[in-house]
C-alpha positions, 0 to 999 in steps of 0.5 A: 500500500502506498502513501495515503492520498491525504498527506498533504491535507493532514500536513497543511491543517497541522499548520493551522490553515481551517479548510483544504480545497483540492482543485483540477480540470478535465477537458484542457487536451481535447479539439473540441467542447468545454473545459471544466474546472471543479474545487473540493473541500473535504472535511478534515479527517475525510479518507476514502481510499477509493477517491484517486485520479479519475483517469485511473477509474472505470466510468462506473467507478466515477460515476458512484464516487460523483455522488459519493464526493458530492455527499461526504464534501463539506463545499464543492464547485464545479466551474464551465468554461465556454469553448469560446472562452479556452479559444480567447484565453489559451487553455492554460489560461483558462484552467488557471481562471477557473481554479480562482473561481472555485477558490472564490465560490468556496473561499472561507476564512483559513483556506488553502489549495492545492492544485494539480500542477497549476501555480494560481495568482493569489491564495496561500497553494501548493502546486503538486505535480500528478496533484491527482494521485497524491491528494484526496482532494485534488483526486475527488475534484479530478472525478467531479470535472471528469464525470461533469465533462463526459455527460457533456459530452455525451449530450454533445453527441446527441445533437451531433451524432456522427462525430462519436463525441460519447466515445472519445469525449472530443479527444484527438482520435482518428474516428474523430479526425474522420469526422471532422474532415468529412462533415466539417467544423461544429460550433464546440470545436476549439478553433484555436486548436491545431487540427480544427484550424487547420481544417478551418483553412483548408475549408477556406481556401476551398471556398475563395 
């Protein structure tokens, strides 16, 4: 067995600190639909060793722990950020901004984050690399944004149906590729991502 996933948490309330929120992102590698940033805030000696990385669960697994999180959280916030809004800002950018506005929606005297990988612009944090594998709450926001993000996708599907956004989640895929290239560019395709720009120049050079 390794290292309990709450390390960090029971580290930083020793030094005084009220509340630990754990904050993470799905969505920052795929062309196409939302970004969805979520904050956690468990109570302080919460440990449930099924709480990990949610790319390391099955989608049953995520889908029972959703609720489960949502039940046992003292706070929790879960944050879209337009695909619009990832093409203006970066997705970096992006991720960073919506992890302040979880901080904000939950912010609470003595507050400290911990993020997955991602230095913030204010707040007492700590940026922990593979945050997601190491802290419980990182891991139970990483599992609220994941699950958020897929049922998204899954409606995505439903009004565009023949570019399997259920299956790849809008992730760069060959089935994806395909798709884009035979019925065109969507209005959740990331236009700012190389694949979608590239078709998005292509289409235009065709058209003049």
């Amino acid at each position: 067995m390794g290292t309990p996933r709450n390390q960090y948490e029971l580290e930083y309330y020793a030094k005084g600190y009220q509340a630990i929120i754990g904050l993470d992102e799905a969505g920052r590698g795929p062309m196409a639909g939302e970004l969805v940033v979520a904050g956690v805030i468990f109570p302080k000696h919460f440990y449930d060793e099924r709480i990990n990385d949610s790319k390391k669960l099955t989608k049953k697994k995520r889908d029972e722990l959703f609720s489960f999180i949502c039940d046992n959280a003292i706070a929790y916030h879960i944050e879209v950020i337009s695909v619009a809004d990832v093409d203006k800002l970066n997705v970096y950018q992006a991720s960073k901004i919506g992890m302040e506005k979880c901080v904000q929606a939950l912010q609470c005297e003595g507050l400290f984050a911990l993020t997955d990988a991602m230095p913030l612009h204010y707040l007492d944090h700590l940026s922990i690399i593979k945050g997601d594998q190491l802290s419980i709450s990182i891991a139970g926001a990483s599992i609220l944004a994941k699950v958020t993000r897929d049922r998204m996708m899954e409606e995505h599907d439903k009004t565009y149906p023949e570019y399997g956004f259920a299956s790849h989640k809008g992730y760069v895929t060959k089935k994806h590729i395909q798709a884009l290239d035979e019925f065109g560019v969507t209005p959740i395709h990331r236009k700012s991502f190389k694949p979608v720009l590239m078709r998005m120049e292509k289409q235009l050079s065709f058209d003049i």
